[in-house]
VEXVO-447311 format. One record per residue: residue in three letters; x, y, z of N, C-alpha, C in turn. Coordinates in steps of 0.02 Angstrom, whole numbers, plus 50000, padded with zeros to 5 digits. Each point is the difference from the previous one (the first is absolute). Layout:
# residues N
ALAXYZXYZXYZ ...
This chain:
# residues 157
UNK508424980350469499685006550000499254999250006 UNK499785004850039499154998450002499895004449947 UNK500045003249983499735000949911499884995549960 UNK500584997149979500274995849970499284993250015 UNK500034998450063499474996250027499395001349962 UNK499835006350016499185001749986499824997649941 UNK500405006449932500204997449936499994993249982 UNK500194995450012499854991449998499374998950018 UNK499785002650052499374997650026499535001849945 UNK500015007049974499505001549949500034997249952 UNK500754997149958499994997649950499464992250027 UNK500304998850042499614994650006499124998649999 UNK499885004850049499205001049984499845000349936 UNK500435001849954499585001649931500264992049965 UNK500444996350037499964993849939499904996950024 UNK499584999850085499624992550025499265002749978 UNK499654994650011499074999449992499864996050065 UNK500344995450026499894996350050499625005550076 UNK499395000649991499655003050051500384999950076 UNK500424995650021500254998750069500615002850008 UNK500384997249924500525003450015500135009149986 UNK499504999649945499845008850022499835003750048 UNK499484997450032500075003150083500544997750035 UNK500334995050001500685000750031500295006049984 UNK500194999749943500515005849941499635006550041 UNK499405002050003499965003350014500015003350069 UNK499814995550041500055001250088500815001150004 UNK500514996949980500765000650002500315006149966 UNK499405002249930500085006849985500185006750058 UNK499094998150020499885005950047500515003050063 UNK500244991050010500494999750076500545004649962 UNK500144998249961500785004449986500035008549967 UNK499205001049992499935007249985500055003350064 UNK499704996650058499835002550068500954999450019 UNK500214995049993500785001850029500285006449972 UNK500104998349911500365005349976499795007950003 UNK499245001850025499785003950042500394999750059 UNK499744999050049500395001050081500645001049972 UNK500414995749951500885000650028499905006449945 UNK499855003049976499935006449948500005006450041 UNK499314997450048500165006950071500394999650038 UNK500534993450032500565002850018500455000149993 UNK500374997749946500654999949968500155004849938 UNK499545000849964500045004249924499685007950017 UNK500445002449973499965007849996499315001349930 UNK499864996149971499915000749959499114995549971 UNK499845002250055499434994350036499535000749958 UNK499725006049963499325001649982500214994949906 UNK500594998149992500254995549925499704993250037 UNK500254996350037500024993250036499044999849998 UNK499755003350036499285003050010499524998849955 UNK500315005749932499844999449961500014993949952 UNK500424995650005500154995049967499484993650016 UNK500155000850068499524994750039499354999049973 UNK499685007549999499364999149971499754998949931 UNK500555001849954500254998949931499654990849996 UNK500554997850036499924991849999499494995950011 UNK499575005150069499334997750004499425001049942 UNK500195006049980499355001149936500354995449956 UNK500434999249975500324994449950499644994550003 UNK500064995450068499694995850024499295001450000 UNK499725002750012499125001449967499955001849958 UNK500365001749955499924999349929500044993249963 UNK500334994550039500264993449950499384996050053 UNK499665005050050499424993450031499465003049955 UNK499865004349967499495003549965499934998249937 UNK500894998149981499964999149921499724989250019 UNK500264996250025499774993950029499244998950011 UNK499645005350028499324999050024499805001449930 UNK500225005049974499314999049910500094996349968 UNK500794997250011499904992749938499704994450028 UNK499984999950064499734995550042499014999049971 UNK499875006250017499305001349966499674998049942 UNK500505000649961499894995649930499555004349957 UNK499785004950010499595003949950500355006749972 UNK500704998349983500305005549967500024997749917 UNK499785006249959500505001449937500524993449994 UNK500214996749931500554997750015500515005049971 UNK500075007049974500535004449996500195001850080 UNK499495000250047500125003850060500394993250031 UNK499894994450005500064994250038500884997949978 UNK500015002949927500625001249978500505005050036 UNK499845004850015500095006250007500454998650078 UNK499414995650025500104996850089500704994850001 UNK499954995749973500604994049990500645004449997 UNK499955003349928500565003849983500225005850071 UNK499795002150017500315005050067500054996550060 UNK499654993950009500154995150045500734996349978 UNK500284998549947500484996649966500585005650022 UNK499985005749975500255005750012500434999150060 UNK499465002150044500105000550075500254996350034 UNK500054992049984500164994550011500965000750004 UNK500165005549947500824999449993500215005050008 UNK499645005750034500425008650013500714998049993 UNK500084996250046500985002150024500274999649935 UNK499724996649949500294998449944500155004049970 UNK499525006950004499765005049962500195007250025 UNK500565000150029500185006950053499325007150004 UNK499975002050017499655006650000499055000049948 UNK500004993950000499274999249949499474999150041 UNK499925000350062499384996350032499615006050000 UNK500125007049983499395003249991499765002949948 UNK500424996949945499875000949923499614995850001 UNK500094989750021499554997849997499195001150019 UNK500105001450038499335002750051499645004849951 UNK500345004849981499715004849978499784998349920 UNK500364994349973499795000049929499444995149985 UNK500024996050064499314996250018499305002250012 UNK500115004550053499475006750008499705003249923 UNK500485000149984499775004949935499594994649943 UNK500444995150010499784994549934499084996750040 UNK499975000250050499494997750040499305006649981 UNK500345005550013499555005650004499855001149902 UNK500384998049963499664997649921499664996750000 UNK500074992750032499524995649982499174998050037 UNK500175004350050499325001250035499155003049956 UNK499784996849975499245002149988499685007050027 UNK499925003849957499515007249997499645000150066 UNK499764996250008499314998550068500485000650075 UNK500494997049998500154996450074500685005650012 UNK499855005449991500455007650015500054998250078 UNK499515000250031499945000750073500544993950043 UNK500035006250057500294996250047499894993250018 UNK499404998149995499774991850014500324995249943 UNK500265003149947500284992749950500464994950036 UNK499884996049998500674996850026500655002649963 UNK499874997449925500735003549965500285007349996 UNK499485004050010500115006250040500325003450046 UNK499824995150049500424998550078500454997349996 UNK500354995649938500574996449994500495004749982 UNK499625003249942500535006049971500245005950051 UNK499355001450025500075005350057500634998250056 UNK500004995150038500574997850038500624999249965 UNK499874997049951500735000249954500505006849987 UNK499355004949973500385007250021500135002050038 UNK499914996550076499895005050049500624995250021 UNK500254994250002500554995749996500885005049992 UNK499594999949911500315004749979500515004750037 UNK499685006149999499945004450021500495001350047 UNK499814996250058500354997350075500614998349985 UNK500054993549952500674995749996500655004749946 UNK499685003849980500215005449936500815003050049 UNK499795001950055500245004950042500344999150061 UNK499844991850016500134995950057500674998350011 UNK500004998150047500904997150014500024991050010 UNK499484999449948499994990549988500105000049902 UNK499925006149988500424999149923500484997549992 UNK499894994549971500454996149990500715003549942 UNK500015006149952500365002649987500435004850074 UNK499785002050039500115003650040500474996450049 UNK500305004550050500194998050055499694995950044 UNK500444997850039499834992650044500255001750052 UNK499534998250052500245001850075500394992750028 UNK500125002850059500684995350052499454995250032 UNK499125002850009499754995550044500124992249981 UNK500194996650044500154991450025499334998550010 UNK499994992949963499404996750026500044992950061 
């Protein structure tokens, strides 16, 4: 199943660090959002779920390169740096976890948007922008047809 595919791929992004093989992970991401797109417009009645999902997976995936780049940075909080591991750990085992990948997301966001400092409200925080994508992750994957509680399409990879 190319769902099934993607889903792996993300878990994976979130439990490699290896810079190379993450842009692998991720260029092999993109290829199979762009398929399960195209075969979505012509086989599935049901295109704007597949669609929707697709892009679900991509903000997912910029969310686990967002949550990577601030720990990368090294000038986080260690509650926030905590905060990062743990939803990276998370994410690392969806399938494990049927229907949680946007509880995770979302309880990260929230726990992120506590531990953020009075001052750095604005859009420019990094951890700001971490939380911000995380909801917006969220949001997308909440409703998508890559929920992993949800139905699973026929697309072949």
């Amino acid at each position: 199943f190319l769902l099934a595919a993607i889903a792996r791929d993300i878990e994976l992004l979130a439990a490699k660090d290896s810079p190379v093989t993450v842009g692998k992970l991720r260029a092999r991401l993109h290829h199979r959002v762009i398929r399960l797109v195209a075969m979505a417009t012509r086989y599935d009645d049901d295109r704007l779920k597949m669609v929707e999902g697709g892009v679900a997976a991509l903000a997912i995936a910029r969310s686990i390169q967002r949550l990577r780049e601030a720990l990368e940075n090294g000038e986080l909080p260690p509650a926030t740096t905590g905060i990062i591991r743990e939803t990276l750990s998370a994410l690392s085992s969806l399938s494990q976890q049927p229907g949680t990948a946007a509880r995770i997301l979302e309880n990260a966001a929230t726990k992120l948007y506590a531990v953020l400092e009075p001052g750095t409200e604005g859009h420019s925080s990094p951890g700001r922008a971490v939380a911000d994508t995380m909801r917006d992750a969220a949001d997308l994957f909440s409703g998508s047809a890559l929920n992993w509680g949800g139905r699973r399409t026929q697309c072949h990879t």
